[in-house]
C-alpha positions in Angstrom: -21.0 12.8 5.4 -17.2 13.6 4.2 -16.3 13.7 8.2 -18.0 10.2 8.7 -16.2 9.1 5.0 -12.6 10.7 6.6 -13.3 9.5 10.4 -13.3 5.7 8.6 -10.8 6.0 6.3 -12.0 7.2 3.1 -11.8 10.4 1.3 -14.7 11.6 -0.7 -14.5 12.3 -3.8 -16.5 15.6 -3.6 -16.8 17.9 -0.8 -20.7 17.3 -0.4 -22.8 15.1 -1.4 -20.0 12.3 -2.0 -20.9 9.3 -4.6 -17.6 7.7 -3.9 -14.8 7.4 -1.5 -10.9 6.3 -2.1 -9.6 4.3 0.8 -6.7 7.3 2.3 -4.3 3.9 2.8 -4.3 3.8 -1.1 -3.8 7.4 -1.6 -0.8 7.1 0.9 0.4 3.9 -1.5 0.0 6.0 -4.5 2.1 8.8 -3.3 4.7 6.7 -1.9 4.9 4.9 -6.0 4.6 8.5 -7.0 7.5 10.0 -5.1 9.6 6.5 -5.7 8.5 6.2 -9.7 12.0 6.8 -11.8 12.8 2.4 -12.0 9.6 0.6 -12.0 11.0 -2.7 -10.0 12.8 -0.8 -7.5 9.8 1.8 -7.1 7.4 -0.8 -6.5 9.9 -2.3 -3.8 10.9 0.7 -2.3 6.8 1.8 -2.0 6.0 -1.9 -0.7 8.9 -1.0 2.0 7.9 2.5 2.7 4.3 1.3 3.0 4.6 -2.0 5.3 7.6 0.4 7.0 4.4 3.1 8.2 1.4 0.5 8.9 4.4 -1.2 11.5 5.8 -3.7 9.9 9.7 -3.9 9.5 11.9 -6.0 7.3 14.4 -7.9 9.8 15.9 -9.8 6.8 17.9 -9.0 3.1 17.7 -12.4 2.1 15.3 -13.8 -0.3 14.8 -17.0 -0.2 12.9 -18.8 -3.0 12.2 -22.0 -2.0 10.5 -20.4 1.0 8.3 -19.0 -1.1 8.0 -21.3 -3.8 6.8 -23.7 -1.0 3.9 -21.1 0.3 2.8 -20.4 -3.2 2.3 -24.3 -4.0 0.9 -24.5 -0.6 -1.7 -22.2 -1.6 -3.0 -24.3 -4.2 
């Protein structure tokens, strides 16, 4: 069971006879906050960074633009 929990991206939280699993994505997340943890903003942004950075996704831009996302929270509504 623990190599069918692994193999799908959970780790067990026993070595047999598992009763629950933590997704290994969140583990990753949590070390990343871990390693990152001395400013709370910037740990959370740097982990957020780090995180998108190694499941493939790359910032291309600096610039944060408010009304961008104003406009997509609003739209959400």
């Amino acid at each position: 069971l623990p190599q069918v929990l692994v193999h799908h991206g959970l780790f067990p939280t026993a070595p047999s006879q598992p009763q629950m699993a933590v997704s290994i994505d969140l583990l990753a997340f949590y070390c990343a906050l871990f390693e990152c943890s001395c400013n709370a903003i910037n740990a959370l942004a740097s982990t957020l960074k780090s995180h998108y950075s190694w499941r493939g996704f790359h910032m291309t831009d600096t610039e944060v633009r408010f009304n961008s996302i104003l406009k997509l929270l609003l739209k959400s509504f």
